[in-house]
ZAMARGU-4260 file (C-alpha; in steps of 0.2 Angstrom, whole numbers, plus 5000, padded with zeros to 4 digits):
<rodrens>
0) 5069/5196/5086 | 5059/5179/5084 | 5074/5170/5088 | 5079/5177/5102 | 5062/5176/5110
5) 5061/5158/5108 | 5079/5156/5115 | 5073/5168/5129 | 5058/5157/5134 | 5067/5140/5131
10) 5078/5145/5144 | 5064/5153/5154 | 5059/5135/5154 | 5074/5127/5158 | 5075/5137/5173
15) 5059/5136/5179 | 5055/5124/5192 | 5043/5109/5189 | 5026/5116/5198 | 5029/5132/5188
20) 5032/5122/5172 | 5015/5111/5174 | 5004/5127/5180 | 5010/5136/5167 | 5007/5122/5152
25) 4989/5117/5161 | 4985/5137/5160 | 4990/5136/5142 | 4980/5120/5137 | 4964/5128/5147
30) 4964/5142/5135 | 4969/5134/5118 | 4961/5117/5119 | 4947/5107/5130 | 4948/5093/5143
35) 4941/5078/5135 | 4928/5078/5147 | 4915/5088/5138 | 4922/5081/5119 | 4910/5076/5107
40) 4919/5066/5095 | 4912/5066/5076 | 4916/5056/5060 | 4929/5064/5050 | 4948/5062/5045
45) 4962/5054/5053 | 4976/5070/5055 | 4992/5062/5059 | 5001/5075/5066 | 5022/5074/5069
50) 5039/5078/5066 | 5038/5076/5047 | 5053/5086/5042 | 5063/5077/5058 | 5074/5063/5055
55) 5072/5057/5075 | 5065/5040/5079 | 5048/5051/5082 | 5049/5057/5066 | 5053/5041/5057
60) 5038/5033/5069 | 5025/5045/5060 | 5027/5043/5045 | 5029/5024/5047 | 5011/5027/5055
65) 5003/5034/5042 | 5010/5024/5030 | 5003/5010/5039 | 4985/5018/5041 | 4984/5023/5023
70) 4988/5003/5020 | 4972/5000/5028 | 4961/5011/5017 | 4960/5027/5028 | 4959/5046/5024
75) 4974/5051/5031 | 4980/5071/5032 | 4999/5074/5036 | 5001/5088/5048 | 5019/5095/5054
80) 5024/5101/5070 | 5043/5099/5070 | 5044/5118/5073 | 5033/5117/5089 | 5042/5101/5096
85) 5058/5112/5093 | 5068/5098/5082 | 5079/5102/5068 | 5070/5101/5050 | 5082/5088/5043
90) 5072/5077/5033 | 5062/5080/5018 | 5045/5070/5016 | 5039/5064/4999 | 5022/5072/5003
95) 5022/5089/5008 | 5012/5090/5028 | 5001/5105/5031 | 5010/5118/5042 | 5001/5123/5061
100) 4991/5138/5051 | 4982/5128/5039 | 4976/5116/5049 | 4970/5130/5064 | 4957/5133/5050
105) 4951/5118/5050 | 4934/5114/5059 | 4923/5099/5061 | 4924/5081/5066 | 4940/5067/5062
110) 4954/5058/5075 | 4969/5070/5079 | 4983/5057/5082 | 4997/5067/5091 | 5016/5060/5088
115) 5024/5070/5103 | 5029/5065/5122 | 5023/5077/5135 | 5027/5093/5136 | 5030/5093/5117
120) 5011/5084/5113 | 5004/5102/5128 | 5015/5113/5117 | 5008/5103/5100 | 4991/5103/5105
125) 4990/5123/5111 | 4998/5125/5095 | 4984/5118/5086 | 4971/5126/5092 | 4954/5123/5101
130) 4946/5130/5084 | 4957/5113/5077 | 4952/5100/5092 | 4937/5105/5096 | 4924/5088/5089
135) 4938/5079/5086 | 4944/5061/5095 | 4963/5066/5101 | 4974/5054/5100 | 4991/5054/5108
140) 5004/5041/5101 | 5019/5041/5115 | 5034/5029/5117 | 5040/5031/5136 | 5058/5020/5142
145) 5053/5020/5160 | 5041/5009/5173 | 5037/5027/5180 | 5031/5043/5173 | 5035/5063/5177
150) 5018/5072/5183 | 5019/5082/5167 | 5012/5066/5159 | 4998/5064/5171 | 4992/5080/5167
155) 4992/5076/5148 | 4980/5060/5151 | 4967/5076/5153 | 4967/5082/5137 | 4965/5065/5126
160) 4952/5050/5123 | 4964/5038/5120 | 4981/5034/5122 | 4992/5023/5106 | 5010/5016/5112
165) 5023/5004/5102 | 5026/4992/5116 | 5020/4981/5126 | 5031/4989/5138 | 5025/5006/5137
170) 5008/4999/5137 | 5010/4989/5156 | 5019/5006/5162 | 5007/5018/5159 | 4990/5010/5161
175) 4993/5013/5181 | 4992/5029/5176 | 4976/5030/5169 | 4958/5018/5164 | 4957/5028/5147
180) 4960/5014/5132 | 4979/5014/5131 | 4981/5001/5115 | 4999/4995/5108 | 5002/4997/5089
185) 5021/4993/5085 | 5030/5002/5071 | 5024/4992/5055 | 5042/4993/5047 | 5043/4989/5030
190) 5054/4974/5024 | 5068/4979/5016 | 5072/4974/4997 | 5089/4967/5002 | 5095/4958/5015
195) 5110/4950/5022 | 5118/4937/5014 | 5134/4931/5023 | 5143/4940/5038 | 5162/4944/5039
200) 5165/4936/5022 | 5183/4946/5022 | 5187/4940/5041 | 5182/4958/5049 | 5165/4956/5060
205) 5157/4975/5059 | 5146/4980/5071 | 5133/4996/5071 | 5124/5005/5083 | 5113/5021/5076
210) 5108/5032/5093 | 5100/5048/5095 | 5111/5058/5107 | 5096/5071/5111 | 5088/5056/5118
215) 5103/5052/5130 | 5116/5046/5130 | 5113/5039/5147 | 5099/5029/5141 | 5107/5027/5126
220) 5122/5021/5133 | 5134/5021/5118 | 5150/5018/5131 | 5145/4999/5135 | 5143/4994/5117
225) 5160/5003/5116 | 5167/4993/5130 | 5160/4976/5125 | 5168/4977/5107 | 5184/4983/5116
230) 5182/4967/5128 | 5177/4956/5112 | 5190/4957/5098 | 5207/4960/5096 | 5213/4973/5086
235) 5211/4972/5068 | 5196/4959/5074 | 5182/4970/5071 | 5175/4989/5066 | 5165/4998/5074
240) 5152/5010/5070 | 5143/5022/5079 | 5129/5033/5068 | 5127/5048/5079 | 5111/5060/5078
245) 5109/5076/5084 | 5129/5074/5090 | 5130/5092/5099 | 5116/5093/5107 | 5126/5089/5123
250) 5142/5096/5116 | 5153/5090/5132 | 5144/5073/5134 | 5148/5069/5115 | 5168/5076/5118
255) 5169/5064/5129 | 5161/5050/5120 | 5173/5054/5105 | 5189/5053/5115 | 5184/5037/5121
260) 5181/5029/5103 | 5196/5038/5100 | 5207/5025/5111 | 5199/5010/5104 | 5206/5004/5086
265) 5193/5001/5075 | 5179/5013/5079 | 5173/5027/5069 | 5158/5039/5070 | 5145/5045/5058
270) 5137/5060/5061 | 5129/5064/5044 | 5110/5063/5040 | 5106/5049/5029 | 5093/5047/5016
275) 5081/5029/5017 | 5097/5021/5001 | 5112/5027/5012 | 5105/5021/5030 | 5100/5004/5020
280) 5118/5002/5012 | 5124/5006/5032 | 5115/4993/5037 | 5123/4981/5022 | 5140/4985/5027
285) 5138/4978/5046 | 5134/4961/5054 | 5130/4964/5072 | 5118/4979/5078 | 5126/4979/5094
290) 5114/4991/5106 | 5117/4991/5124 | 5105/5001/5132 | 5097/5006/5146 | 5079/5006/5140
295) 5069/5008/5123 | 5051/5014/5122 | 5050/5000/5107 | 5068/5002/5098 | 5065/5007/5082
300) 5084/5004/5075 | 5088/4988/5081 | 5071/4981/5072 | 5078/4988/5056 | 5092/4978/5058
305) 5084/4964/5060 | 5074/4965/5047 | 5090/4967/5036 | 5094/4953/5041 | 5111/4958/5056
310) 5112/4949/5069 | 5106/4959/5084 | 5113/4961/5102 | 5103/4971/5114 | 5101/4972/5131
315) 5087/4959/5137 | 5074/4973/5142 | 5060/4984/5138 | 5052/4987/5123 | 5064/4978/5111
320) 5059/4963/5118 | 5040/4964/5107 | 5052/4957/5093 | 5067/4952/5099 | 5064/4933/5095
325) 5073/4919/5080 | 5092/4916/5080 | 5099/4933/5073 | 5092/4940/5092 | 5104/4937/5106
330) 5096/4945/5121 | 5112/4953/5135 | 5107/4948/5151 | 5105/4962/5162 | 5104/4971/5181
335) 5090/4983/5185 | 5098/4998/5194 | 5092/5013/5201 | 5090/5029/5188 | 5100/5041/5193
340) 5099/5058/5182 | 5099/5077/5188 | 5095/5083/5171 | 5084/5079/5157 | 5062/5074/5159
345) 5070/5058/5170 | 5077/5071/5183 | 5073/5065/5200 | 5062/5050/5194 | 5063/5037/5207
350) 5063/5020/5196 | 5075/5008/5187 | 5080/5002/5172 | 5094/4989/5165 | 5114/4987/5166
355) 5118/4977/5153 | 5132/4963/5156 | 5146/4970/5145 | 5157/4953/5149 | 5140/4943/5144
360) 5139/4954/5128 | 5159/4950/5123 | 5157/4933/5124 | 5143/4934/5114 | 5151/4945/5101
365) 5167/4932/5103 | 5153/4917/5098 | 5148/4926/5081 | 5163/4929/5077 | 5168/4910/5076
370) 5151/4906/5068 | 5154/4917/5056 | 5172/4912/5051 | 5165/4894/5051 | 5152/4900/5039
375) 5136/4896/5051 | 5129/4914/5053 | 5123/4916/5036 | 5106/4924/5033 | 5093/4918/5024
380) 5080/4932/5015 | 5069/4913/5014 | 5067/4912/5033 | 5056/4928/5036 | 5054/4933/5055
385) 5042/4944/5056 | 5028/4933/5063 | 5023/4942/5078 | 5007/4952/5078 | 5005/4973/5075
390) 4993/4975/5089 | 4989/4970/5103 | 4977/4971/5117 | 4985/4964/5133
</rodrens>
């Protein structure tokens, strides 16, 4: 009966047109928690709350928070709210979060920092409670791909102190939106304990692209690497991987998608989840991240591949471009081009964002794949680049 509540509501939801959707979650934040206006912050712990058991980029952006914030001597409590942000529980933590009920019975001061985009952070923090909030500092940590923001985000800004983003990007875009301290804090990935060696020892140049398709595949924009690899090698040339999360979550959008790989020799698709050593060993296996995007809040894939040591070739544009810097980044020069989308939070957004040049991205493809059958693309773990600094304040 639970279930077919929630289903009943999600779709009550879907249905719902936007001025019903923000007066119905600003009545449910009016009731549950407080506008910042009248919060008294007070000393206490730092409650990192997230996707814990999600293996999504938001998910993997938590924990790589408080891994980060432990790093620098804080008291740090886990606290999940994949089942509130309605994401699958396909990842299992080393250190068990608390659950929604245990931290509604906890009172007093601390910083709340909130791992959720709006309307999941509305739907988090009602979750939590005012008992929860109430004394605490709320922080909400948001990676956004556009220049422009849905109102649903303006009315969020009312209900925290203080705003955390990965990217420069995000940072620029959103302080138009608001004087309240918006501060960039990048993912502090880790370095991995192996890195790339040589590329294409056997002839074969492999390229990878790892995309969530619940964070669309418009934006994602999985056809254009497919197109550029097709442009780029002759078969036998070159693989092609695509690591798909959250496949079905457009069913017809990803029937599509595999057809098309389907006509092209040398492309396969993942779907299964991975654990830290299998996506590592992914990573191994390929020389080129090819991502051809149409904006990322901060791209969290294609800075682990760099720091495997792949080459990376990514559009030119948003967020990715924080890191994007040394010889293994080629940046794909790009058109900005209205957004166009019916569906989904960009629906009816009037803004743009980038088309990359697929011909510009073969030849560049075509260019690695002589230097590497010269033997000039080898990486070198003695040549660290990773140089740039984890926050800034522009």
């Amino acid at each position: 009966m639970t279930f077919m509540l929630r289903d009943i509501l999600k779709h009550c939801w879907k249905v719902a047109p936007q001025p019903l959707r923000l007066l119905a979650l600003n009545a449910l934040c009016l009731l549950q928690a407080q506008k910042r206006s009248t919060a008294q912050p007070k000393a206490g712990p730092l409650y990192v709350c997230g996707p814990w058991y999600s293996t999504s980029g938001i998910g993997q952006g938590t924990r790589l928070y408080m891994r980060h914030c432990r790093e620098q001597g804080q008291d740090v409590i886990p606290v999940d709210i994949t089942d509130a942000m309605r994401l699958r529980c396909d990842f299992q933590p080393e250190e068990s979060p608390l659950r929604i009920s245990e931290a509604q019975n906890i009172h007093g001061g601390g910083t709340v920092v909130i791992h959720a985009n709006p309307p999941q952070f509305q739907i988090a923090l009602c979750a939590l409670g005012r008992d929860f909030v109430r004394h605490k500092h709320i922080v909400a940590y948001w990676a956004w791909e556009l220049e422009t923001f849905p109102p649903i985000w303006q009315q969020a800004l009312s209900y925290v102190d203080s705003v955390e983003v990965p990217s420069i990007f995000v940072q620029q875009a959103l302080q138009k939106l608001t004087g309240k301290p918006v501060t960039v804090l990048p993912h502090t990935v880790p370095h991995p304990v192996r890195c790339k060696t040589s590329y294409a020892s056997d002839g074969i140049v492999r390229c990878l692209y790892i995309f969530d398709a619940a964070s669309s595949f418009e934006r994602k924009n999985p056809l254009a690497a497919l197109r550029a690899f097709e442009e780029a090698f002759e078969p036998g040339q070159g693989v092609l991987t695509f690591k798909v999360n959250n496949a079905h979550s457009d069913s017809r959008q990803y029937q599509e998608f595999q057809k098309s790989c389907a006509a092209v020799p040398g492309v396969h698709i993942i779907t299964d989840s991975l654990d830290a050593d299998a996506l590592t060993e992914l990573y191994l296996r390929h020389d080129i991240y090819l991502s051809l995007h149409r904006s990322e809040g901060y791209g969290l894939t294609i800075r682990e591949a760099m720091l495997h040591g792949l080459h990376v070739v990514a559009t030119g544009w948003s967020g990715n471009m924080d890191f994007m810097q040394g010889e293994r980044a080629h940046a794909v020069p790009y058109a900005l081009v209205p957004v166009q989308l019916n569906v989904g939070p960009c629906k009816g957004l009037k803004t743009q964002w980038a088309e990359a040049d697929i011909a510009a991205a073969a030849s560049v493809l075509r260019g690695l794949r002589k230097r590497f059958l010269q033997g000039t693309g080898h990486a070198s773990i003695d040549q660290p680049f990773d140089n740039f600094t984890h926050i800034y304040n522009v």
